[in-house]
MIDOSE-1310 file (N, C-alpha, C; in nm, 2 decimals, decimal comma, always signed):
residues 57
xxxx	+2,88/-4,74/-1,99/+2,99/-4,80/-1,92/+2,96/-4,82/-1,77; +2,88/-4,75/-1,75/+2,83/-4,73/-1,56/+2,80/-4,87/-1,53; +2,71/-4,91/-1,59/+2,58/-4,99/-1,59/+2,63/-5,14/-1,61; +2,75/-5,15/-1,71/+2,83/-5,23/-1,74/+2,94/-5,31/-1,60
xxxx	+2,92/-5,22/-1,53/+3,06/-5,18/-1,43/+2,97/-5,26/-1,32; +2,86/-5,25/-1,31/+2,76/-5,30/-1,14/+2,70/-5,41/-1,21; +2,71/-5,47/-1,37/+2,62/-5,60/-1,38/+2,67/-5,70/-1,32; +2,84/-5,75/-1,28/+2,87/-5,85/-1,24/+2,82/-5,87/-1,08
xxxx	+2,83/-5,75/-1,03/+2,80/-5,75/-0,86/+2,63/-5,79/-0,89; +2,55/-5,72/-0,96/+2,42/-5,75/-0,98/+2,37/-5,86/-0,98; +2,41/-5,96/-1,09/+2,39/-6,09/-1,11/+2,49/-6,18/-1,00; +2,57/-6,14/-0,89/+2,63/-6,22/-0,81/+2,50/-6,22/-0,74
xxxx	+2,46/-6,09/-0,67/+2,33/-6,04/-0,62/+2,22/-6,14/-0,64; +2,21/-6,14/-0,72/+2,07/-6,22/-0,78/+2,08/-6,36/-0,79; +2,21/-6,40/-0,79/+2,24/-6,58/-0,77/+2,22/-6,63/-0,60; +2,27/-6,52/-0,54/+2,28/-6,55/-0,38/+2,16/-6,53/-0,36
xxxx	+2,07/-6,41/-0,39/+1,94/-6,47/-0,34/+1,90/-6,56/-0,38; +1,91/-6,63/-0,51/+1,77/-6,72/-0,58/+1,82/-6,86/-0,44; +1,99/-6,87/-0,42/+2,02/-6,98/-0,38/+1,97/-6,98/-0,23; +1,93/-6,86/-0,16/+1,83/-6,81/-0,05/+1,69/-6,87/-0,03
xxxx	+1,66/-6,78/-0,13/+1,48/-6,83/-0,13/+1,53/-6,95/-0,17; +1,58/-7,10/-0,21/+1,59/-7,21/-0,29/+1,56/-7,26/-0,15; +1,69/-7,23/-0,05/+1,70/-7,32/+0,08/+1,56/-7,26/+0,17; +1,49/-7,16/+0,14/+1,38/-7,15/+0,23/+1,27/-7,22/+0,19
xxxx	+1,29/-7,27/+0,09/+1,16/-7,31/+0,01/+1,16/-7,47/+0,08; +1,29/-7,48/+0,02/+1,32/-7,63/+0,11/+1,30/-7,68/+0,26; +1,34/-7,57/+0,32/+1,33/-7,63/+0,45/+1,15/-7,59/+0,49; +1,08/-7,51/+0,45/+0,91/-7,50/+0,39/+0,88/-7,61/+0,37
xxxx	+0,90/-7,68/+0,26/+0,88/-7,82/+0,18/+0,88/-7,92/+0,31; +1,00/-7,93/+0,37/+1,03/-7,99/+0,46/+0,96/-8,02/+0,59; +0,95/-7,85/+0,62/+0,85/-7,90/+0,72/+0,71/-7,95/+0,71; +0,64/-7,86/+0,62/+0,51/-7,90/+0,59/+0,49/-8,06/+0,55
xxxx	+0,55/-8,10/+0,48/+0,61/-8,26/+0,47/+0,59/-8,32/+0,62; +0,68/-8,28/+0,74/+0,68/-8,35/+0,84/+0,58/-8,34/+0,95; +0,50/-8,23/+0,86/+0,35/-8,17/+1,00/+0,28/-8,28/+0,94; +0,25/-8,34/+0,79/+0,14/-8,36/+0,74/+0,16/-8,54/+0,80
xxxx	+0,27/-8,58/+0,81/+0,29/-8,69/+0,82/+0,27/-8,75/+0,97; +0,32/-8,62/+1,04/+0,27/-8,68/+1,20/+0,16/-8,65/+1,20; +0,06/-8,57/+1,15/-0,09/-8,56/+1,16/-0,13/-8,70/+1,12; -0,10/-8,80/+1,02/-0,14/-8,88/+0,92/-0,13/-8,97/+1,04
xxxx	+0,03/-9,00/+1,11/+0,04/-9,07/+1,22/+0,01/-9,06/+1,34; -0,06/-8,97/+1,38/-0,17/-8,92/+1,48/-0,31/-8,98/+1,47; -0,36/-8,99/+1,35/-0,48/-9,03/+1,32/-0,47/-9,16/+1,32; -0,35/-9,26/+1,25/-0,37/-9,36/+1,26/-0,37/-9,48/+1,38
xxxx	-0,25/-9,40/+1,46/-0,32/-9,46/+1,62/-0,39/-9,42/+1,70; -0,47/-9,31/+1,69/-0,60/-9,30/+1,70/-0,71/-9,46/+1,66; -0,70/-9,44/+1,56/-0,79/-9,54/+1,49/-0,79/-9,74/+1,57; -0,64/-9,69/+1,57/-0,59/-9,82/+1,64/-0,64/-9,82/+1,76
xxxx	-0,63/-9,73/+1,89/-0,66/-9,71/+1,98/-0,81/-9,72/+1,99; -0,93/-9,71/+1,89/-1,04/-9,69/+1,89/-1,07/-9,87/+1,85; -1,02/-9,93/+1,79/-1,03/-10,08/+1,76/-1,02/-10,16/+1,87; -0,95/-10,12/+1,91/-0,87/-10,18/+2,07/-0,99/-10,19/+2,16
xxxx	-1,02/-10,07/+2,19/-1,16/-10,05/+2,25/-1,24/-10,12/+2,22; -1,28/-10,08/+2,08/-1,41/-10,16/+2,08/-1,38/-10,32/+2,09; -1,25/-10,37/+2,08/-1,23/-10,53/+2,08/-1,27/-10,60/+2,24; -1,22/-10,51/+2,34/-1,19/-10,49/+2,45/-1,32/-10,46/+2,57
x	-1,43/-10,41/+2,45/-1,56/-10,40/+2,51/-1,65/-10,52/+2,49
């Protein structure tokens, strides 16, 4: 009966975290998402910048 008595608090327990780690993962996802993309956009006016030049020389 003990055991019976703490599963509801338990499993509330264990919903609030999963819905925890869910939003960390997300906003993880998120960022890493927005580092790769300004890198991607980093490089490509780079490249532009490097065309330029050479058009320019």
């Amino acid at each position: 009966m003990g055991l019976f008595a703490f599963l509801p608090i338990l499993l509330i327990g264990v919903f609030y975290l999963a819905i925890i780690v869910a939003i960390f993962f997300l906003i993880y996802s998120w960022v890493n998402k927005f580092i790769t993309l300004r890198q991607e956009q980093n490089d490509l006016l780079r490249e532009i910048v490097k065309k330029m030049d050479q058009k320019n020389s």
